[in-house]
KOLSE-699900 format. One record per residue: chain; residue in one letter; z, y, x of N, C-alpha, C in turn; residue number from 1. Coordinates in steps of 0.2 Angstrom, whole numbers, always signed. Atoms other than C-alpha are relative to their C-alpha. Example, Ala and Ser with C-alpha at 12.3 -4.5 7.8 and 13.67 -1.06 7.14 Angstrom:
2
 unit code   n_z   n_y   n_x  ca_z  ca_y  ca_x   c_z   c_y   c_x pos
    A    a    +0    -6    +4   +39   -22   +62    +0    +6    +4   1
    A    s    -1    -6    -4   +36    -5   +68    +3    +5    -4   2
***
This chain:
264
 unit code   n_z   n_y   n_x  ca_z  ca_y  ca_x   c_z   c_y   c_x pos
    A    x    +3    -1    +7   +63   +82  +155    +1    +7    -3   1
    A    x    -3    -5    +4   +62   +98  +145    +5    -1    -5   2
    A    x    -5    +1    +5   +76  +101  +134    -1    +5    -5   3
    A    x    +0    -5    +7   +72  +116  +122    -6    -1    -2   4
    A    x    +7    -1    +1   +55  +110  +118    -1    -2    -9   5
    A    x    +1    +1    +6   +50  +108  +100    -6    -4    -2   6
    A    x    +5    +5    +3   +43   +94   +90    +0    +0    -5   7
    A    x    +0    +1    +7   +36   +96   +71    -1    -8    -2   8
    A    x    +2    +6    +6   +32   +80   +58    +0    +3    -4   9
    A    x    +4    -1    +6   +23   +82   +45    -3    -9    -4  10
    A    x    +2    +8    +1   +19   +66   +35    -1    +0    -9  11
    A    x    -1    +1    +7   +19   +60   +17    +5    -7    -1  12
    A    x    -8    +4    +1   +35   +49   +18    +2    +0    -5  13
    A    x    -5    +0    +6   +44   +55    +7    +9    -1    +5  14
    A    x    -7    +2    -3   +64   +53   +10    +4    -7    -3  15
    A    x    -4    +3    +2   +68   +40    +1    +1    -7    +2  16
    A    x    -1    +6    -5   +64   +27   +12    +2    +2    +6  17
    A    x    -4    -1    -8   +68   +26   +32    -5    +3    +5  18
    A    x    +5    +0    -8   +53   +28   +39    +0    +6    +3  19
    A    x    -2    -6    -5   +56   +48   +43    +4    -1    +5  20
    A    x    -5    +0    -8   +71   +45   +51    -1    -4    +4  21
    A    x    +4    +3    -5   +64   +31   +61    -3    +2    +5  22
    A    x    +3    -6    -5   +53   +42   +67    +3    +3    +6  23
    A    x    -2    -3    -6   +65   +52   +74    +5    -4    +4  24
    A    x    -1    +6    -4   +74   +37   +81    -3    +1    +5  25
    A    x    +5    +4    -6   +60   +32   +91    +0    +7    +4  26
    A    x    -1    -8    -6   +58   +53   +98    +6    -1    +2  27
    A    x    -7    +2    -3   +77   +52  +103    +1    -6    +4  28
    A    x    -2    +6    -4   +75   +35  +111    -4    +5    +8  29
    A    x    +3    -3    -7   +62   +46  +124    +3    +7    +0  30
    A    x    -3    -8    -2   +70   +64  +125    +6    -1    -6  31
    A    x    -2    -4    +7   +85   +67  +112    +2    +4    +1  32
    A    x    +1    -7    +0   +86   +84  +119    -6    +3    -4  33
    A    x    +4    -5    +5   +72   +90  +108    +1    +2    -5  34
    A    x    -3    -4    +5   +72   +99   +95    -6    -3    -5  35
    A    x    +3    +2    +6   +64   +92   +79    -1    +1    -5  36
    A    x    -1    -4    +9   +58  +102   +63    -4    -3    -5  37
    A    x    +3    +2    +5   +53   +95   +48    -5    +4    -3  38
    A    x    +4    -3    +2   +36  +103   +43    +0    +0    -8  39
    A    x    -3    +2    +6   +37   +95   +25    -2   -11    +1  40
    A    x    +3    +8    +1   +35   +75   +21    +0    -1    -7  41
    A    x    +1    -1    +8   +31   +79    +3    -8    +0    -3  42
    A    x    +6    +2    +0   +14   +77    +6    -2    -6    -6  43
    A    x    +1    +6    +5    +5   +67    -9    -4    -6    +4  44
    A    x    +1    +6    -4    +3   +49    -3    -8    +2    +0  45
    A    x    +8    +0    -2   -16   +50    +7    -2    +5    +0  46
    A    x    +1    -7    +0   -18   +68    +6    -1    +2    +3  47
    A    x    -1    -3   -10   -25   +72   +22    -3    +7    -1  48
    A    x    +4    -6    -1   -34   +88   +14    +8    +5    +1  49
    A    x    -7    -4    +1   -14   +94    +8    +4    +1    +7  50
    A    x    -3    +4    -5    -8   +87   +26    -3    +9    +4  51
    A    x    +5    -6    -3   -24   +99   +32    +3    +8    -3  52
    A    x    -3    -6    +2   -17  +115   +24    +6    +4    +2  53
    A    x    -5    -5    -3    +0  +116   +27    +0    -1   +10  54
    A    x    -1    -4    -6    -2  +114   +44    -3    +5    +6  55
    A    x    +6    -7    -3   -16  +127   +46    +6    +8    -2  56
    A    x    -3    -6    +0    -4  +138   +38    +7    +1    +3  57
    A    x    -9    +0    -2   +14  +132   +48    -2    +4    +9  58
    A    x    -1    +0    -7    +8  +133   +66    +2    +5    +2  59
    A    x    +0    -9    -2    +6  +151   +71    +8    +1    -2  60
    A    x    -5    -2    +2   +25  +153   +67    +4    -5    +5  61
    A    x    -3    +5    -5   +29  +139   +81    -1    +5    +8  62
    A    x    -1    -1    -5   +34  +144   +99    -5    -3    +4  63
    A    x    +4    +6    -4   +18  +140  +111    +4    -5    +3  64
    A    x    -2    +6    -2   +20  +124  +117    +3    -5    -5  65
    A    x    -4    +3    +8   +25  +118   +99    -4    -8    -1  66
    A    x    +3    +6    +2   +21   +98   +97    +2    -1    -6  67
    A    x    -1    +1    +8   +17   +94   +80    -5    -6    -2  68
    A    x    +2    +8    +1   +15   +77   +76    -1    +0   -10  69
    A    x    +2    +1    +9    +7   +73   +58    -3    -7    -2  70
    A    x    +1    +6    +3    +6   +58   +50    -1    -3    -9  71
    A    x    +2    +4    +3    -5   +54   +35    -6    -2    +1  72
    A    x    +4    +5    -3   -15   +41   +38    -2    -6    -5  73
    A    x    +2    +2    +4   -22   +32   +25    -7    -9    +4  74
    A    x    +4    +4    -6   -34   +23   +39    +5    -3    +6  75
    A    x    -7    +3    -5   -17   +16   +49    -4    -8    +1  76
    A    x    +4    +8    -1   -23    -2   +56    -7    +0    +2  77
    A    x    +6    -2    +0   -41    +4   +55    -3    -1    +8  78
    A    x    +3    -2    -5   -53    +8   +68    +0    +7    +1  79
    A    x    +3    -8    -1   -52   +25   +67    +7    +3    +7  80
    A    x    -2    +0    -7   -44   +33   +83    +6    +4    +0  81
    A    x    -5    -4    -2   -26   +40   +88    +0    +3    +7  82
    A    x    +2    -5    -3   -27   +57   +94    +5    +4    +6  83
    A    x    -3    -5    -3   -18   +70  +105    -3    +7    +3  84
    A    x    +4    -6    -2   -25   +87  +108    +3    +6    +0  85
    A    x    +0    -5    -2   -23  +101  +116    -4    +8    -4  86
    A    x    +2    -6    +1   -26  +119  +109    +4    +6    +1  87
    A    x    -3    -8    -4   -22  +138  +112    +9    +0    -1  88
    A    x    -9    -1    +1    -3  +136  +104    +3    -7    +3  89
    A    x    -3    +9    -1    +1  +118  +108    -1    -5    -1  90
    A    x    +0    +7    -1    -2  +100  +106    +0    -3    -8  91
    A    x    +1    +4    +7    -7   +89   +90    +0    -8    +2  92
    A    x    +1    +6    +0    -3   +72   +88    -1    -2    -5  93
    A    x    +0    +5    +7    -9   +60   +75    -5    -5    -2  94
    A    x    +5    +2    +0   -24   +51   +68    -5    +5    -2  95
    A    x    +7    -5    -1   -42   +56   +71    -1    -1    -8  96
    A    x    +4    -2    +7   -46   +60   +50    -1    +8    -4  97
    A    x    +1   -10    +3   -48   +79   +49    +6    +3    +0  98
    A    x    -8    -3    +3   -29   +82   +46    +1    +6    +4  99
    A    x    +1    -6    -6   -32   +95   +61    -3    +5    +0 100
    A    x    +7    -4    +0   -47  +101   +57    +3   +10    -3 101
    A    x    -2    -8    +4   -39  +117   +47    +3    +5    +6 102
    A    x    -2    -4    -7   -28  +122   +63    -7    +2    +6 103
    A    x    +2    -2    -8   -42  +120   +74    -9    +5    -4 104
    A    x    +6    -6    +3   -57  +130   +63    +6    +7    +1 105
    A    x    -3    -4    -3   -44  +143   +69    +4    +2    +6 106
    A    x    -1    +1    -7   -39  +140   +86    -2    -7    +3 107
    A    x    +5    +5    +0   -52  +127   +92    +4    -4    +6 108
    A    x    -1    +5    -7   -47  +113  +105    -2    +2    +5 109
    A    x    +1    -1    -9   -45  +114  +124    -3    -7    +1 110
    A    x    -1    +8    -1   -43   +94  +126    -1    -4    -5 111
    A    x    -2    +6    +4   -42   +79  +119    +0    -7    -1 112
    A    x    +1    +9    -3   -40   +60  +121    +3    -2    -5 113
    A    x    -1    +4    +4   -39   +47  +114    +6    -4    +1 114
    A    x    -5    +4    -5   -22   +37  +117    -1    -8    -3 115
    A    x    +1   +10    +0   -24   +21  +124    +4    -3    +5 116
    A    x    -3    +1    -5   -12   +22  +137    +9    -4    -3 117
    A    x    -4    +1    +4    +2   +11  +129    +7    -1    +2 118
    A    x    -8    -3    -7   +17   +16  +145    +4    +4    -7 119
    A    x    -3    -7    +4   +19   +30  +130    -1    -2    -6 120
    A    x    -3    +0    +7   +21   +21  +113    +5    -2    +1 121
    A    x    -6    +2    +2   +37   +13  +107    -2    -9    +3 122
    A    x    +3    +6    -1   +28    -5  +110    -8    -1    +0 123
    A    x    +9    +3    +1    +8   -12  +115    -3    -1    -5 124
    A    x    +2    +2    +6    +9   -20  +101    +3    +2    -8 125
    A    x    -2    -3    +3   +11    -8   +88    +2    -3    -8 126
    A    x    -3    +1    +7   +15   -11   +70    -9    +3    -3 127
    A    x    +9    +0    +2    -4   -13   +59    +3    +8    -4 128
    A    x    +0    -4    +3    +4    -1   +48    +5    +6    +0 129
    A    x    -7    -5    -2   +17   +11   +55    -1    +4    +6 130
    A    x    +1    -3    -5    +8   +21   +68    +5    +5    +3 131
    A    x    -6    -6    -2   +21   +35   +65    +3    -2    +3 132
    A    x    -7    +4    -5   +34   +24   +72    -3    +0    +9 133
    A    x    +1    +2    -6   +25   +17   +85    -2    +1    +6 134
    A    x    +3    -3    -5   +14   +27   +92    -1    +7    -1 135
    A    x    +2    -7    -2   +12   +45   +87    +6    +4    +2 136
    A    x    -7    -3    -3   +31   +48   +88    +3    +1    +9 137
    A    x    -3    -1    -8   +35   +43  +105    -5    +3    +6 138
    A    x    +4    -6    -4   +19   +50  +112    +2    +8    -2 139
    A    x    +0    -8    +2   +23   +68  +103    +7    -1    +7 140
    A    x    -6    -2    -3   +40   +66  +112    -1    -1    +9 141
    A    x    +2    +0    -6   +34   +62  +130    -3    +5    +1 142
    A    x    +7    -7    +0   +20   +77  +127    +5    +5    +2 143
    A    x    -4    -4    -2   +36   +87  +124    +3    +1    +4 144
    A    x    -7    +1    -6   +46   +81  +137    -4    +2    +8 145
    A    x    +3    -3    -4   +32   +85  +150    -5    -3    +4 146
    A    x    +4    +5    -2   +20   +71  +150    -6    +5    +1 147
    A    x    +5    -2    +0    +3   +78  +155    -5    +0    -6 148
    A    x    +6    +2    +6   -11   +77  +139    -6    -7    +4 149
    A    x    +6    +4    -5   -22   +67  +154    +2    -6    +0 150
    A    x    -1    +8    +0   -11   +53  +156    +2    -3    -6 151
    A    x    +0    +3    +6   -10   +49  +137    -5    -3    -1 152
    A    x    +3    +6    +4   -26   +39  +135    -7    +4    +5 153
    A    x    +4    -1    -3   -43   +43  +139    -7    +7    -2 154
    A    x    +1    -7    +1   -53   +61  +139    -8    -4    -7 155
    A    x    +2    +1    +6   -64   +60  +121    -6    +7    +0 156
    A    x    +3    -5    +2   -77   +72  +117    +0    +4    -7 157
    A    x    -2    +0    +3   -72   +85  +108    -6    +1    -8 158
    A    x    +5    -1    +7   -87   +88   +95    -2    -7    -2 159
    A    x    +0    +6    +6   -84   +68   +89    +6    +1    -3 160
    A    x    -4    +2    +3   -68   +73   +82    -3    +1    -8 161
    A    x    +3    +2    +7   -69   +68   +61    +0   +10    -2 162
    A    x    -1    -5    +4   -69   +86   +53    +1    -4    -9 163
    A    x    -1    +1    +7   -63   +87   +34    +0    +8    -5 164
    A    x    +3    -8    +2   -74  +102   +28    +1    +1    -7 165
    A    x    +1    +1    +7   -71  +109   +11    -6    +6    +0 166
    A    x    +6    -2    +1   -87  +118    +3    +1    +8    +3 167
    A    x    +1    -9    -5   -92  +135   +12    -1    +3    -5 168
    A    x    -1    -9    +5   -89  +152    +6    -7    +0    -2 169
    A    x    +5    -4    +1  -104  +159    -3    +0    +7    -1 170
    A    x    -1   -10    +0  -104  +181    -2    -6    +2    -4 171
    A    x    +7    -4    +3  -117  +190   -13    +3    +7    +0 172
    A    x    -6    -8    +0  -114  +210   -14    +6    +1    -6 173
    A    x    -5    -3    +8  -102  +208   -31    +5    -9    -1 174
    A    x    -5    +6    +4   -95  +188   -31    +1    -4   +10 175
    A    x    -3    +5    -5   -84  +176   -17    -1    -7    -3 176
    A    x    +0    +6    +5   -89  +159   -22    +5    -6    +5 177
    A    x    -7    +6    -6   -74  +145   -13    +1    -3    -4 178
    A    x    -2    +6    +5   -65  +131   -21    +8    +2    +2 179
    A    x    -7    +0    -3   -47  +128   -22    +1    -6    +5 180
    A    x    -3    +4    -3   -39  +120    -7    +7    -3    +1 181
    A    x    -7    +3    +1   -22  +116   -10    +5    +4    -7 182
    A    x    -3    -1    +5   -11  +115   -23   +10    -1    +2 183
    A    x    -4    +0    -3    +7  +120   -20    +6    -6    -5 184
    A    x    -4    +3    +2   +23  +113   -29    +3    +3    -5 185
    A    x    +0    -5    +8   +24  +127   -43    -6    +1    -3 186
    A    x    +6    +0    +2    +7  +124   -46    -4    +4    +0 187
    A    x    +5    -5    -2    -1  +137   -38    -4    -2    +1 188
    A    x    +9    +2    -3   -21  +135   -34    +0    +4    +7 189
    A    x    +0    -3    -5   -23  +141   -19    -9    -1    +5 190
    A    x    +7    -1    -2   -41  +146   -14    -3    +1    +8 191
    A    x    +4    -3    -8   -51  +147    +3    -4    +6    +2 192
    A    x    +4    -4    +1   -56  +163    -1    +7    +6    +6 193
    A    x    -6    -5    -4   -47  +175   +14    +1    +5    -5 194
    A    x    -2    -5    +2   -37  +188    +6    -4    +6    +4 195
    A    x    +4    -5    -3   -45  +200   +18    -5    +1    -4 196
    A    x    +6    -2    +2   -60  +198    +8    +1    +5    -6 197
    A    x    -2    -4    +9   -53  +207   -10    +4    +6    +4 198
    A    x    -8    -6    -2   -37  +218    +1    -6    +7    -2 199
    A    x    -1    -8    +2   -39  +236    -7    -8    +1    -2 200
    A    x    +7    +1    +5   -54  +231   -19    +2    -3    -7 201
    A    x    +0    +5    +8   -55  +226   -39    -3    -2    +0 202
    A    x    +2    +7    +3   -56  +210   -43    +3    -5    -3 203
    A    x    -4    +4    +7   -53  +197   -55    -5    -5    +3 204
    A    x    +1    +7    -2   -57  +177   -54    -2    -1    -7 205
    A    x    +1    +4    +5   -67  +167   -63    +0    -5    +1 206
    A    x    -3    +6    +0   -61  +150   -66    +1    -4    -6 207
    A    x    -1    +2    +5   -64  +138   -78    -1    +4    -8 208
    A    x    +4    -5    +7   -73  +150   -91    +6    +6    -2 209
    A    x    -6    -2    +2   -57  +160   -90    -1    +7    +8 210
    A    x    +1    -3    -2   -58  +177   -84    +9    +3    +3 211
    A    x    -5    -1    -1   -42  +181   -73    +1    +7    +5 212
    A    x    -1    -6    -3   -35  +198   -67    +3    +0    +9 213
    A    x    -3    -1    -8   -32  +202   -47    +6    +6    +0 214
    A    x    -9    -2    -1   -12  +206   -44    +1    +1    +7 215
    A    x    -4    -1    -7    -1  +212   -31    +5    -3    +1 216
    A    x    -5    +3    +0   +14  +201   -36    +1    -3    -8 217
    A    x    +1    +3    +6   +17  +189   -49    +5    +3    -6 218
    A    x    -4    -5    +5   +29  +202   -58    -3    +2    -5 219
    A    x    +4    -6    +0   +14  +213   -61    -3    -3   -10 220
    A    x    +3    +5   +10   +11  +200   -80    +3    -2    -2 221
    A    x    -6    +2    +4   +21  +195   -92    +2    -8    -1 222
    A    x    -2    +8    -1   +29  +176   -91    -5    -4    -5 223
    A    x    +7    +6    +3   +16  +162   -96    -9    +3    +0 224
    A    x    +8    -1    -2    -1  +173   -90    -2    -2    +5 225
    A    x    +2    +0    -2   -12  +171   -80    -3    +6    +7 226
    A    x    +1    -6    -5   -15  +182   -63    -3    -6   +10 227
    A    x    +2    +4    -7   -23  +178   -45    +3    +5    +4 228
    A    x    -2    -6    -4   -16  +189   -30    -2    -3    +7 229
    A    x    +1    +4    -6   -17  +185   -12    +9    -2    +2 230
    A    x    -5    +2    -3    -4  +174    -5    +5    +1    +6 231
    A    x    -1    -2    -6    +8  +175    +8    -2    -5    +5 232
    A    x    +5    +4    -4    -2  +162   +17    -6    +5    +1 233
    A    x    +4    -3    +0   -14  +174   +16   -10    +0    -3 234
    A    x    +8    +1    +3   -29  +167    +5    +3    +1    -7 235
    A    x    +0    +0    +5   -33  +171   -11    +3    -6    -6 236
    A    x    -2    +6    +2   -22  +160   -25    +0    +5    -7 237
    A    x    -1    +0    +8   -20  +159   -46    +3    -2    +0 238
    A    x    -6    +1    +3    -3  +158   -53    +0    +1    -7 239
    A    x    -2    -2    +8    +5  +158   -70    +6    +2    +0 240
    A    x    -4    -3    +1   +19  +169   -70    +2    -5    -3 241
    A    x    -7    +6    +3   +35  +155   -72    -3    -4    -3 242
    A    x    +3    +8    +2   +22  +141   -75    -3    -1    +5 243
    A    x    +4    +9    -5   +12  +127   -66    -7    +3    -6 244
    A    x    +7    -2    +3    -7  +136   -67    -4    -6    +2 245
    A    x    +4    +7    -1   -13  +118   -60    +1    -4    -7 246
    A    x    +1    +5    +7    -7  +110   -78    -2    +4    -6 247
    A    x    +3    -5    +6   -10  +126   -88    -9    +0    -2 248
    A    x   +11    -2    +0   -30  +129   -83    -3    -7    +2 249
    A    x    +3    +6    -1   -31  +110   -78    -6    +0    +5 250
    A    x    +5    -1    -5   -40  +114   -60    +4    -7    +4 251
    A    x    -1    +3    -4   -41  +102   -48    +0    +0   +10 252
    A    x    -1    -4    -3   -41  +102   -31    -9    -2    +3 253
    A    x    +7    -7    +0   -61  +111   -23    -4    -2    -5 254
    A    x    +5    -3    +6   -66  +114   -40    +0    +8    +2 255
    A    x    +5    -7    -1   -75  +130   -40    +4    +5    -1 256
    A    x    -3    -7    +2   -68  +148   -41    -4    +5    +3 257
    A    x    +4    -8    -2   -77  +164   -40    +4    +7    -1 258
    A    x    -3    -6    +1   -71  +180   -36    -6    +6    -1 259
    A    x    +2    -7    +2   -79  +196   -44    +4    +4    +1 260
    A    x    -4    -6    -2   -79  +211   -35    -2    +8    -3 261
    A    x    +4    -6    +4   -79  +227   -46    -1    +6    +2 262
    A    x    +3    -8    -3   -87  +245   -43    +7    +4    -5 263
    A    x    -6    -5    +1   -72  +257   -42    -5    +6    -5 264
***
């Protein structure tokens, strides 16, 4: 069995019950040589867009070979399918609902099956409502420990997986039109708008009939305004200097935002 190999979660748990550590229960019943990092479990219950963002933005900062099991799952019991997939940096496990889709609109799939082969859950008969437990966990920890992706279930095609698309860029020569995609824990808005698109250009955000200035750090205004900079995620976001620009401006998450771009 591998011993240095690395396994993320990600989920909407929470800590206040057991079910995380359960989870890692069940991984440590198959390898407890692994290493297991907590991506966040603070996910807002259902959230599979929030689920979708931070793991578009964690990966890349993982060792190839990184398995990163995610579990929010709102369709748990369901018909809908339990995944594992293969791409350029490492291996996803979790339910088929888009929760992917962010990581792999940037490093697109190799493989991917469906698991059905039930050697590699915790038990056949899983639990209707506790897939984490049963079944994504102990497969992430075989995956790691040096199971094949093949013998987890059965090969899937990868253009049926669900996508969870948010509304497309529109570019004209003077405006970026996106939406917010995720909203942080200090209640930054956090846009789909690549910073690339503004870096070393004046621009200001319109949001909400509110015309907002483009910064380089939230220093740069005076405590309780408003400024947009680029993140260190690296997409365009709206803050409020030492407040929560989600309660102040009252945006939700992909309402509209437009970036204007001005003539120097």
């Amino acid at each position: 069995m591998n011993s240095n190999q690395i396994l993320t979660l990600t989920s909407d748990f929470g800590f206040s019950d057991v079910y995380v550590g359960v989870m890692k229960g069940t991984i440590a019943q198959v390898n407890p040589a692994l290493t297991v990092i907590d991506l966040t479990h603070d996910i807002s219950p259902q959230n599979i867009a929030a689920a979708r963002f931070c793991l578009m933005d964690a990966y890349r900062y993982f060792p190839e070979g990184t398995v990163h099991v995610a579990v929010v799952d709102p369709g748990v019991g369901s018909n809908r399918r339990a995944i594992a997939i293969e791409f350029e940096r490492g291996f996803l496990v979790g339910p088929d609902n888009g929760i992917f889709s962010g990581i792999l609109s940037q490093s697109p799939a190799i493989a991917v099956v469906e698991l059905t082969d039930t050697q590699y859950w915790r038990t056949p008969q899983p639990s209707k409502t506790f897939h984490g437990r049963d079944i994504f966990a102990p497969v992430g920890a075989h995956l790691a420990s040096g199971v094949p992706l093949r013998e987890l279930g059965r090969t899937i095609d990868l253009a049926t997986l669900v996508q969870l698309d948010l509304p497309q860029l529109i570019h004209t020569p003077t405006e970026i039109i996106g939406c917010i995609q995720y909203i942080d824990r200090f209640g930054n808005l956090v846009t789909n708008i690549p910073g690339s698109d503004v870096e070393n250009k004046t621009w200001t955000v319109r949001l909400a009939r509110q015309i907002i200035p483009g910064r380089q750090t939230y220093s740069d205004v005076s405590p309780g305004e408003a400024l947009a900079l680029i993140g260190s995620h690296g997409w365009v976001e709206i803050a409020i200097a030492c407040g929560n620009a989600q309660e102040q401006l009252q945006q939700h998450w992909e309402d509209r935002v437009e970036v204007v771009i001005s003539e120097r």
